[in-house]
C-alpha positions in Angstrom: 0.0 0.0 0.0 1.7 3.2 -1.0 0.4 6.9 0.0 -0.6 9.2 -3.0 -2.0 12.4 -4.4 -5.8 11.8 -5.2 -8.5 14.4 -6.1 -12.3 13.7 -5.9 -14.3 16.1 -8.1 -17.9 15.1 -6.7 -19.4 17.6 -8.9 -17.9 16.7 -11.8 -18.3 18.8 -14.9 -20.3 21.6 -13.1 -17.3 22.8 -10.8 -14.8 22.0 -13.8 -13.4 25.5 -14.9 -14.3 27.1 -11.4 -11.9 24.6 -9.7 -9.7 23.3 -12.4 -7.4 20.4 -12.5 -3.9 19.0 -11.8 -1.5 17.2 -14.2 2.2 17.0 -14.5 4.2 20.0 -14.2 5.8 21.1 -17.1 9.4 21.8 -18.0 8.7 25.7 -18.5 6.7 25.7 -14.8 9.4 24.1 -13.2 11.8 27.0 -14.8 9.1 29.3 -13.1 8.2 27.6 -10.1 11.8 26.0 -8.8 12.6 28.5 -5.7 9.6 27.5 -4.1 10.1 23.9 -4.4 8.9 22.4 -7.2 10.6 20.1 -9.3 10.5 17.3 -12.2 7.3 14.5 -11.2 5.3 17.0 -9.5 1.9 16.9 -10.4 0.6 20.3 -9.8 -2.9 22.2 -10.5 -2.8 23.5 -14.2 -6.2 25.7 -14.2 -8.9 27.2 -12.1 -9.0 26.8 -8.3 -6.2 24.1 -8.3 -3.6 26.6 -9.7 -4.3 29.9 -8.3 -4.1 28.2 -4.7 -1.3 25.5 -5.6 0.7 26.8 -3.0 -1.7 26.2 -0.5 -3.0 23.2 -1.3 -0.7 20.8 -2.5 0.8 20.2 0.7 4.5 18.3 1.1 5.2 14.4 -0.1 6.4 11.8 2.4 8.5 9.0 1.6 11.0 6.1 2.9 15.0 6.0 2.9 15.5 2.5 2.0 18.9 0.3 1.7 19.5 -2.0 -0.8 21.9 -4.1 -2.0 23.7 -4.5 -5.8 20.9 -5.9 -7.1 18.4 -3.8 -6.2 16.8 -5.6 -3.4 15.6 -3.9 -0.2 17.9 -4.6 3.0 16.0 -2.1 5.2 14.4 0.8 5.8 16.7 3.7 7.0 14.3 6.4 7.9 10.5 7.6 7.0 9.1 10.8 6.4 5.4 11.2 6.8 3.4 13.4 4.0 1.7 16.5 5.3 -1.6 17.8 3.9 -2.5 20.5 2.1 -4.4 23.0 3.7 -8.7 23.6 2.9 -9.9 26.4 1.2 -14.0 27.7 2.2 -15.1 28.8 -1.0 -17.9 31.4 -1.2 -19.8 29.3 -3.9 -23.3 28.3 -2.9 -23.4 24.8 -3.9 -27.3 24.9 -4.8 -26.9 27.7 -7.0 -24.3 26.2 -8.8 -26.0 23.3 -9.4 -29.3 25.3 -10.3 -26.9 27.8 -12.9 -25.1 24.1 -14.6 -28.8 22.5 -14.7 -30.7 25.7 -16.6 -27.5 26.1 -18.9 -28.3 22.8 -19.7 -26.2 21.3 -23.0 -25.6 25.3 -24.5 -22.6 27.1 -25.3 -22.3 29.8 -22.7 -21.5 30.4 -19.1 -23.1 31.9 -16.0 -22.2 34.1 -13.8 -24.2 34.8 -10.2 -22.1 37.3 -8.0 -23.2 39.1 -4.5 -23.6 43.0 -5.4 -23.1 43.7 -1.7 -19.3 42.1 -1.3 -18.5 40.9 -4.8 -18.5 36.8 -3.5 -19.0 34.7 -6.6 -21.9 32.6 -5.7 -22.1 30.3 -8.7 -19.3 30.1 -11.9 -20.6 28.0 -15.0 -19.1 27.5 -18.5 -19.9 25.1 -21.1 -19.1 22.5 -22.6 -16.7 21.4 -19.6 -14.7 18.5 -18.9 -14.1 15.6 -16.5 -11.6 17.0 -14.1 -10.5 13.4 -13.8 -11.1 11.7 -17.2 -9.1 15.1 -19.4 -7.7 13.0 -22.3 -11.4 12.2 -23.3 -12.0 15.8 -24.2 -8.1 16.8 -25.9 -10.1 16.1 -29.2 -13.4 17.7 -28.5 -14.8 20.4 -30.2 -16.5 23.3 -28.5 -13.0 24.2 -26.6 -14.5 22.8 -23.5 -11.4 23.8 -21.6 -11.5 26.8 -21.9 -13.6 29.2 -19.2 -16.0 31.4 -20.8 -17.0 33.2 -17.6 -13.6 34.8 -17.3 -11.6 34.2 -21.1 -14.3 35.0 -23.1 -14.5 37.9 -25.2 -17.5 39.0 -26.5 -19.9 41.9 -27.6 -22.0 43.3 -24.5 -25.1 43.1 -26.6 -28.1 45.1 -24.9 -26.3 45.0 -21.8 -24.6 48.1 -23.1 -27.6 50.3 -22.9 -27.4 50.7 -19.3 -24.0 52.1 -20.3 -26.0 54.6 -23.0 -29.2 55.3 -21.0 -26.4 57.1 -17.6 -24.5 59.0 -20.2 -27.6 60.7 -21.7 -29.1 61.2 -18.8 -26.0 62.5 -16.6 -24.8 64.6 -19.3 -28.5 66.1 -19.8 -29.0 64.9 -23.3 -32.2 63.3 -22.6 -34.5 63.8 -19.0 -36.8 61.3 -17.8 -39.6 61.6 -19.3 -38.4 62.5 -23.0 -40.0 60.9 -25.5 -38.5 59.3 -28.6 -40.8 57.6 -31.4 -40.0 54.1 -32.5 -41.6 53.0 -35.6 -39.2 50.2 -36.2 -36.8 51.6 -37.8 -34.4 55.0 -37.8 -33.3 56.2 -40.6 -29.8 58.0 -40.7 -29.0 59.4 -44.4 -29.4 56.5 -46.1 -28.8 54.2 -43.5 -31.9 52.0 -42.1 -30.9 50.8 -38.6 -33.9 48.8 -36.9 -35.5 47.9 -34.0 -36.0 44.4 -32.6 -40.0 44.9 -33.3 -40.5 45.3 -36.5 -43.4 47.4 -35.5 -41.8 49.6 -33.4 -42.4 50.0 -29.7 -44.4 53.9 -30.7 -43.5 56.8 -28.2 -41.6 55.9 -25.3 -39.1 57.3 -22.8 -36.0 55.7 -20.4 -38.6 54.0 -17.6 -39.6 51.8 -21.2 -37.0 51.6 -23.3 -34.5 50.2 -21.1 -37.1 47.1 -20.0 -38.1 46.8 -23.5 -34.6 46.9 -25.3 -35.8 49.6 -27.8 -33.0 49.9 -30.6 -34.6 53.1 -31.8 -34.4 55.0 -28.4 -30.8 54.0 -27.6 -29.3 55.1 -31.2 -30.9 58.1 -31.1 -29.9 59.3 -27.8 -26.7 57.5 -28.5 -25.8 59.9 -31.4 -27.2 62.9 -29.1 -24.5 61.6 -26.4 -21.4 60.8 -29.1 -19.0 57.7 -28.9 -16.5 59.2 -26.9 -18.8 59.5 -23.7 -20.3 56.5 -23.9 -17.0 54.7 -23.7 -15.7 57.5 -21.5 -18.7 55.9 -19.0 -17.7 52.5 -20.5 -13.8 52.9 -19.2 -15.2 54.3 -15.7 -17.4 50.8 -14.9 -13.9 49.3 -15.9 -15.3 47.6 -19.1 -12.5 46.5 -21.2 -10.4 45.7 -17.9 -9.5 42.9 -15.5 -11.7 42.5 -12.5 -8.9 40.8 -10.7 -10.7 37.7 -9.7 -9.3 34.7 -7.5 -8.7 32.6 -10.9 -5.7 32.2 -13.5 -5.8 33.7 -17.6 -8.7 36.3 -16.6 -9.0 38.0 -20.3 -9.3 41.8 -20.4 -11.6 42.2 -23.1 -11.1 45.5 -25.2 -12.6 48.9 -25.6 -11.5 51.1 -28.8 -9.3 54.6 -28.6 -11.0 55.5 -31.8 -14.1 58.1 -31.5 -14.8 57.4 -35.5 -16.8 54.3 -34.5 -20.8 54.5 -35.3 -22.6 55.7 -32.6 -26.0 54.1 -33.5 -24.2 50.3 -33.3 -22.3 51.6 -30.0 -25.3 52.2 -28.2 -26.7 48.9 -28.5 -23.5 47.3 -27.4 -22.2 46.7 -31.0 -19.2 47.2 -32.6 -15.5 47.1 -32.2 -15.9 46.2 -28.1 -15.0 42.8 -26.3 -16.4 42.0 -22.6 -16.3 38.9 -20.3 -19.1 37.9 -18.4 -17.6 38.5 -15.2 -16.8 42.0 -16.2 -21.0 41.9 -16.6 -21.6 40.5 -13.4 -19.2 43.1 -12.1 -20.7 45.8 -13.7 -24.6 45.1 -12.9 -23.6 44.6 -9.6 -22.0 47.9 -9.7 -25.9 48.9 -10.6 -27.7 47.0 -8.1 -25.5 48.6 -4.8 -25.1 52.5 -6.2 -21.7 52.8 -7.3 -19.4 50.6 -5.6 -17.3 48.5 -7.8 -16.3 44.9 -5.6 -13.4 42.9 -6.7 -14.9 39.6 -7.3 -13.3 36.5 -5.1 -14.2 33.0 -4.8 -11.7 31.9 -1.4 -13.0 32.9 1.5 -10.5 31.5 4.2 -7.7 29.7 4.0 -7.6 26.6 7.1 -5.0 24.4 8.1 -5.5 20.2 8.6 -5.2 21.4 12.4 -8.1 23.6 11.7 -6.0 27.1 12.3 -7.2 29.8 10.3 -4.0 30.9 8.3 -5.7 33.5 5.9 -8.9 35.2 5.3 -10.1 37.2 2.4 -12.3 40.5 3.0 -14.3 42.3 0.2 -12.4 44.9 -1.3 -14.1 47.8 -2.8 -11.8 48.3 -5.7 -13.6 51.9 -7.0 -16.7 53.7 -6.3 -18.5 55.4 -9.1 -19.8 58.7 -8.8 -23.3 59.3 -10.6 -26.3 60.9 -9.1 -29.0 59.2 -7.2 -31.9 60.1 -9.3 -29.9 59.0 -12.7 -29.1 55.3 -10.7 -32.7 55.0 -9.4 -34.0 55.4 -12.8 -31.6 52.7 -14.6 -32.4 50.5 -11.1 
């Protein structure tokens, strides 16, 4: 009976990317990782959880000093070094969320994120298609990239997620008030440029407290163009779109937010365009909405704990900015 490293993944493919997996370390990680230990046969985390917190967790190998003779065969055993354990890390994942997020994400593409707007805890992290943490070389040949982590590598367009961004510029700069009214008759016309609505119909005279619930196209290019590109990603750089969040996990992706103010405005304003986002810079940002202004790093380890059950390190929210818009501007978008 020998002693060994062994990792249980109970939760298989729904806590894959969120906590990663170990394998063999690598001739360039050992060039990296050699003064603090590591060397050739370790097996080490390579993504997720199981890398950030390597350190932490891996804890230190035992083994025997044996004596043997020419031909190989064991005289005695000289001395014995016990292995020590690796120390626990408390999570602030809800388990039953992030089994609810990986069951209504069901077999699509896509990742979720669910983070606490009062702290920035991440509560639940999903992305499909995953892997078996334990069974990888079953998925080296799949399509779909199901290693990689679309909550946190991902780059995509914000979609209609940017018109929150377009509805506080127009309204904090004074282009638009509350209760102005744009007509949408399904389409805006711009020289001779159609740009539509999602309703073909159009969605008639509305102002902000409807044309933010209803997604109207029409209302948010025209008080986009009123508002110009370089203030809407002026707002866009302030909610630190386009810019690390600085969570608790390795290869976070920044996304990307132009320098150029030549961009159309009407395709801006819907979240269109030459600008990249992850979903947790989302998350990060509607949480921003949902507490006022305060801008949480988001973290997944609460405390670090020892096998003695010593608490060695504990991780507090950290406000990373506040942003400053006025009260009646964020109780309108709320």
């Amino acid at each position: 009976i020998q002693e060994g490293l062994v990792r249980e993944y109970p939760l298989g493919q729904s806590t894959a990317h969120l906590l990663g997996y170990i394998g063999e370390i690598s001739e360039k990680q050992i060039l990296l990782l050699k003064e603090k230990g590591y060397k050739s046969g370790d097996v080490i985390g390579q993504d997720g959880i199981e890398k950030f917190y390597d350190e932490y967790i891996r804890g230190v190998a035992g083994g025997m000093q044996v004596e043997v003779d020419a031909r190989g065969y064991q005289n005695r055993i000289v001395g014995k070094k016990g292995s020590i354990p690796g120390n626990d890390l408390i999570l602030t994942v809800d388990q039953t969320i992030q089994e609810i997020a990986d069951e209504e994400l069901g077999k699509r593409q896509g990742s979720i994120v669910v983070m606490d707007p009062r702290n920035g805890q991440i509560l639940a992290l999903i992305s499909k298609p995953a892997f078996e943490p334990d069974n990888l070389q079953k998925y080296f040949s799949k399509s779909g990239h199901p290693f990689l982590n679309r909550a946190i590598k991902g780059q995509y367009s914000p979609g209609s997620v940017f018109k929150i961004i377009t509805a506080i510029s127009a309204l904090e700069t004074g282009e638009i008030a509350e209760y102005d009214r744009v007509e949408c008759t399904g389409s805006l016309y711009v020289g001779d440029r159609e740009f539509n609505c999602w309703k073909e119909d159009g969605h008639g005279w509305i102002d902000i407290n409807l044309a933010l619930p209803f997604s109207c196209n029409v209302f948010f290019g025209t008080i986009g163009m009123k508002v110009g590109v370089n203030k809407m990603l002026e707002f866009a750089r302030m909610f630190e779109l386009g810019k690390p969040t600085g969570i608790d996990l390795p290869g976070e992706k920044a996304g990307f937010l132009t320098d150029s103010s030549t961009i159309d405005p009407l395709n801006l304003s819907i979240g269109q365009g030459p600008i990249l986002v992850t979903p947790i810079q989302l998350a990060s940002f509607i949480s921003m909405i949902a507490n006022g202004g305060n801008i949480w790093k988001p973290y997944i380890v609460k405390e670090i704990i020892s096998p003695s059950g010593q608490r060695l390190k504990e991780f507090s929210p950290t406000i990373k900015s506040t942003v400053f818009v006025s009260s009646s501007t964020m109780d309108i978008v709320k």
